[in-house]
N, C-alpha and C positions, 0 to 999 in steps of 0.2 A: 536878332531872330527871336533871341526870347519877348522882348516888348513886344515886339509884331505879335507873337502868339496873346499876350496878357492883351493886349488892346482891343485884338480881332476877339478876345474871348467875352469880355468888357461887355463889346458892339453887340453881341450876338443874344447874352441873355440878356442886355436892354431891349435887343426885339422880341425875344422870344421867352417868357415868365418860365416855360417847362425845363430852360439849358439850369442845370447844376453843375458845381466842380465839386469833383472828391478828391484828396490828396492824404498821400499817405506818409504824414508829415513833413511833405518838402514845402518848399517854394515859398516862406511866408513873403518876405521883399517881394516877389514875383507877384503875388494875387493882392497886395497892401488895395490897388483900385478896384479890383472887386470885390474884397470885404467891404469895401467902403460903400459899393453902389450898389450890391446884393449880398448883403450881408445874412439873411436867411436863407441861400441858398449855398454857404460857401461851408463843404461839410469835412471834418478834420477826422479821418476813417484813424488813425497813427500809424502803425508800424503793423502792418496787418493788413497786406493788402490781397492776399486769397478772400480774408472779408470782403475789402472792400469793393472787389470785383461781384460777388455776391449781392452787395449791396446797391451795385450798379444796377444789376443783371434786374433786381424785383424793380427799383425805379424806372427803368426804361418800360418795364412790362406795364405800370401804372401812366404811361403816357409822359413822364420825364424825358429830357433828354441831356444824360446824364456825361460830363467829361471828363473820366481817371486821369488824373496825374503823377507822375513818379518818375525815379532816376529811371531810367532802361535798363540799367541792371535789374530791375526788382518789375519793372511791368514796362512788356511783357513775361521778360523771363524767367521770375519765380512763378507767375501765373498763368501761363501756357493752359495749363488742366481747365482753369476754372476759364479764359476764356474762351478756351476749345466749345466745355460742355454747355457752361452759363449764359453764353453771349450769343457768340459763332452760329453755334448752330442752330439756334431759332432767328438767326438776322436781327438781333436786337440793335436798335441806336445808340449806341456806348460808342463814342472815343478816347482811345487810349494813348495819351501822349507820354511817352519817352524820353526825358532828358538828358542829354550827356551824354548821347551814343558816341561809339566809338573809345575813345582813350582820354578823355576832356577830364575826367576824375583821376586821373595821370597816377596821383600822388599816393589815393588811398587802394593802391592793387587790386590784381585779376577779379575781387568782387563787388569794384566797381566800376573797371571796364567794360565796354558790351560790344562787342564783335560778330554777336552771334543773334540776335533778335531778331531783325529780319529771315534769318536761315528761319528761324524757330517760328514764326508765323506762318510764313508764304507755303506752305504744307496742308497747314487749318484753312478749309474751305469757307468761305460765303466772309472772307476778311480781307476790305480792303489796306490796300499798304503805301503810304505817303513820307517821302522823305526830301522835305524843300533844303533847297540851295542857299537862300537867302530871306532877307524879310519879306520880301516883295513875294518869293513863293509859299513862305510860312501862311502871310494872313489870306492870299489864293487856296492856300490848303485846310482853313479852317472853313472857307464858307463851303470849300469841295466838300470834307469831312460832313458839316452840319446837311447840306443837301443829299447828301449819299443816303439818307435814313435808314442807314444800315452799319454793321461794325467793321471802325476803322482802325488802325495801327497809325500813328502819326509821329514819325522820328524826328526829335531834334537833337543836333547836335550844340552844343553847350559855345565852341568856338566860333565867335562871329569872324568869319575870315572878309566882310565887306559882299559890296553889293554884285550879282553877277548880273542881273535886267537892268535898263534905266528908268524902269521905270515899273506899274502896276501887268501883274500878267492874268494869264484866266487855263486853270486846269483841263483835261480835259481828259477823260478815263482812260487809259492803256498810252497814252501821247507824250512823247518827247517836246522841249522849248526847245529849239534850236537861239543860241548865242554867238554874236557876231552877226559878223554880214553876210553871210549864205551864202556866198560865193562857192562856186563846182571846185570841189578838189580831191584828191582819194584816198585821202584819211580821214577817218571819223573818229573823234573821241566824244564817247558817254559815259557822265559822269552824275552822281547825285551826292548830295552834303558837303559837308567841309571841304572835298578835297576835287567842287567842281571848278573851284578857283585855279586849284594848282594845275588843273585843265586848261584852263585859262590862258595861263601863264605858260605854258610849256607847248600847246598850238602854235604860238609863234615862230615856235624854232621849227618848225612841220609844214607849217603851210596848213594845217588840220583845220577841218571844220569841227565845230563844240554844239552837242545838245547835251541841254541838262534833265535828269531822269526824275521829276519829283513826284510820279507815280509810278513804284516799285510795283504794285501787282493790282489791278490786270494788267497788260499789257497786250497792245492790239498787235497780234502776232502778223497778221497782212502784211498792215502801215509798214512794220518796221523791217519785216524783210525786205521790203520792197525799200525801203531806206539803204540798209545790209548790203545789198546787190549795187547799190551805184558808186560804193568804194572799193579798193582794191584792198584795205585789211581796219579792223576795227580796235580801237584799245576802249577798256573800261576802267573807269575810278572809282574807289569808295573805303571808306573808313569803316570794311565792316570784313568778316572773314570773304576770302577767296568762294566759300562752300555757301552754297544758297543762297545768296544775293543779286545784286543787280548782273553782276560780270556772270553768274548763272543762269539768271534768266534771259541774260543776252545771249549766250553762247548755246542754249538750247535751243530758241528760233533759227540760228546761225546755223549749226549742225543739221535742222529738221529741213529747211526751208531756201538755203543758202550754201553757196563755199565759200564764203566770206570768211577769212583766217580772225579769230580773234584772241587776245591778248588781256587776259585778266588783272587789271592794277588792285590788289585790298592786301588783307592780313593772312599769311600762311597760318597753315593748321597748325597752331603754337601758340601758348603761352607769352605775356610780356617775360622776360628775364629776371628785368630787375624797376624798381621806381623810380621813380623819375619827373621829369617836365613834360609837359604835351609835346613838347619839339623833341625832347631825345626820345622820348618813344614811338615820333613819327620816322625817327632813325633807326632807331631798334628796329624795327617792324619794314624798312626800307620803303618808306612811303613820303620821304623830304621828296624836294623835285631831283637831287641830285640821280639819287637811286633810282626812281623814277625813270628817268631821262636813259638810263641805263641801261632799262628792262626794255624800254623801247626801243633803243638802239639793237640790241642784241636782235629782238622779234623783228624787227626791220631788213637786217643782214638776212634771217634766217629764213623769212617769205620771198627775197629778193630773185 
């Protein structure tokens, strides 16, 4: 996923002279081919990135079209303020990509886990929110991101768990990919990021139909009640907390619009414990498939 985003990032300021990246000192390996082929536009803001959000914010206003990079811990979540007042809300074209959401930084603790980013946007109005599945919907969400000319929130999660499309796909604002073969059944799982695999994979035992969510907000509340209402109960996945995310935005349509029972998969309101590997904290956190499978079973029994 990450190459998909370097590549698609690549393609994009070869079209278009006005794309910059700022980064606040990550990713060198990552950007090696765009220093190499815009090398005057690749700008190293360091360890300062309420800057370099700032510094986004006048670039865009001068006709740039400028794209923050940073762990997800640090953007958007140390800069929530500055892209509320700086970006947000004059609709500026800034995207802000996110790396390592979720628990992928396993090792270096809760300050560089991120759980909570999505919560912490989807609040800020006039900010779209993308969070692909795979390569195929990373470099879909960068030409979405660049055509939106508007500010974007663009998560990536750091673990490439493999492919979930077979192939290229095309976004579409508030729209669910359905995966698989569409076949009528009366389970629905929706899932976005890493853990639309383990969606994937754990369908089979259900009989479930899989869309994958890789735009987080807006979301076209019709389409998808009318989605809601053709199954008998819905589960959500995500590697992000339980509170303000995808399993929130789903479950508000759901309650508004629907009695479609739904079943929230992410991270309870807590703390990781202790350090670890990205697998033992998908255990900690009871988000392996075993646990998983578990939570389903019970919500299953208990809508029966």
């Amino acid at each position: 996923m990450r190459n998909a985003f370097s590549d698609a990032l690549v393609s994009l300021a070869l079209e278009d002279p006005k794309v910059l990246l700022l980064t606040g000192d990550h990713g060198y390996a990552l950007f090696d081919e765009f220093r190499k082929r815009c090398p005057d536009r690749y700008i190293n803001a360091g360890i300062a990135e309420q800057n370099m959000v700032g510094m986004a914010a006048g670039l865009a206003r001068v006709g740039f079209r400028p794209f923050v990079y940073g762990l997800s811990a640090f953007v958007p979540v140390r800069v929530v303020e500055q892209i509320k007042l700086d970006v947000a809300h004059d609709k500026l074209p800034v995207v802000f990509v996110g790396d390592g959401a979720g628990f992928v930084y396993s090792h270096l603790g809760t300050s560089h886990q991120s759980t909570e980013d999505i919560a912490c946007l989807r609040a800020v109005p006039d900010i779209t929110i993308l969070s692909p599945s795979d390569r195929h919907e990373t470099s879909a969400a960068m030409r979405f991101a660049y055509d939106c000319r508007s500010s974007v929130y663009l998560r990536l999660g750091k673990s490439d768990r493999g492919d979930v499309h077979n192939g290229p796909v095309q976004l579409e604002h508030g729209r669910l990919l359905p995966v698989g073969d569409g076949a009528p059944k009366q389970l629905l799982f929706i899932a976005t990021g890493s853990l639309t695999k383990t969606a994937i994979e754990l369908s089979k035992n259900y009989g479930a139909s899989v869309c994958s969510a890789p735009v987080i907000k807006p979301l076209a509340a019709l389409p998808l009640a009318q989605l809601l209402r053709s199954f008998e109960a819905v589960v959500t996945f995500e590697e992000h907390s339980v509170l303000g995310g995808l399993g929130s935005a789903i479950a508000e349509v759901a309650s508004e619009m629907t009695r479609t029972p739904v079943l929230r998969i992410g991270v309870q309101d807590r703390f990781s414990h202790a350090c670890g590997s990205y697998e033992y904290l998908l255990r900690e956190h009871h988000l392996d498939a075993s646990s998983i499978e578990e939570r389903i079973r019970a919500f299953l029994a208990s809508i029966a």
